[in-house]
C-alpha positions in Angstrom: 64.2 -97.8 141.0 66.5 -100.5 142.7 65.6 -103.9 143.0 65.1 -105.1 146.7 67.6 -108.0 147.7 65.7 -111.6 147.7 67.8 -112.8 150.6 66.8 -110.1 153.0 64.4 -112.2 155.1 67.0 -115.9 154.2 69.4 -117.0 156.5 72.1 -114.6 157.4 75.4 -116.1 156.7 76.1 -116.9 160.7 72.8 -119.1 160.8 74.2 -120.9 157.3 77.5 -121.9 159.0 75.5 -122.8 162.2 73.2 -125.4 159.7 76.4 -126.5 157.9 78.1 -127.8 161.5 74.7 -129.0 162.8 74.6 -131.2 159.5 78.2 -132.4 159.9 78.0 -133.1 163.2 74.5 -134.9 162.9 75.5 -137.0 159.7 78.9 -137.6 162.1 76.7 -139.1 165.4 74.6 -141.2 162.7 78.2 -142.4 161.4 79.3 -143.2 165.2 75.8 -145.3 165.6 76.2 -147.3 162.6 80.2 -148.0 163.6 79.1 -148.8 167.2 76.0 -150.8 166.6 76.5 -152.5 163.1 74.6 -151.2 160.0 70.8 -152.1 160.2 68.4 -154.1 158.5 64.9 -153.8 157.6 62.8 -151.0 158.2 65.4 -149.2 160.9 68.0 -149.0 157.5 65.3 -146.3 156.8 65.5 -144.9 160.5 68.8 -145.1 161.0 70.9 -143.7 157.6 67.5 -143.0 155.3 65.7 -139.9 157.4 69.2 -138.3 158.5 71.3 -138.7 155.5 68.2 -136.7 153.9 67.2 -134.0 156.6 71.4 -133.3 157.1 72.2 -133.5 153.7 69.8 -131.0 152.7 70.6 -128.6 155.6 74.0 -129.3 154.5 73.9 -128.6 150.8 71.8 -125.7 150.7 74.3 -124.0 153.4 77.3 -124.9 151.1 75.0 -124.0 148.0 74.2 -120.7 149.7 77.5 -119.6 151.1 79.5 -120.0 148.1 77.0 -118.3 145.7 76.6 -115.5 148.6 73.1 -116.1 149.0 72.4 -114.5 151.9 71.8 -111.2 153.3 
């Protein structure tokens, strides 16, 4: 009997190079708002560079994680 694939219901590899510009592009506009508007202090550091660098590096790396190791159906 053959094994079923375990990326048949995972992002196809269109949607992981969608998530991979959406990343760049969001971790790119956070960039822009920091040059334009000075890097922040206090709680907004977390706002500001905390939530996205975390949120757009994730969707980042596991599209470069999954597209090189072919993860996907």
């Amino acid at each position: 009997m053959t094994e079923p694939n375990p990326f048949r219901y995972g992002p196809t590899r269109g949607e992981l190079w969608f998530w991979l510009w959406v990343s760049l592009g969001g971790l790119a506009m956070m960039s822009l708002a920091i040059i334009y508007h000075g890097f922040p202090g206090g709680p907004a550091l977390a706002e500001v560079v905390g939530l996205p660098v975390v949120v757009f590096g994730y969707l980042g790396g596991r599209s470069v994680k999954r597209l090189t190791r072919r993860q996907h159906p």
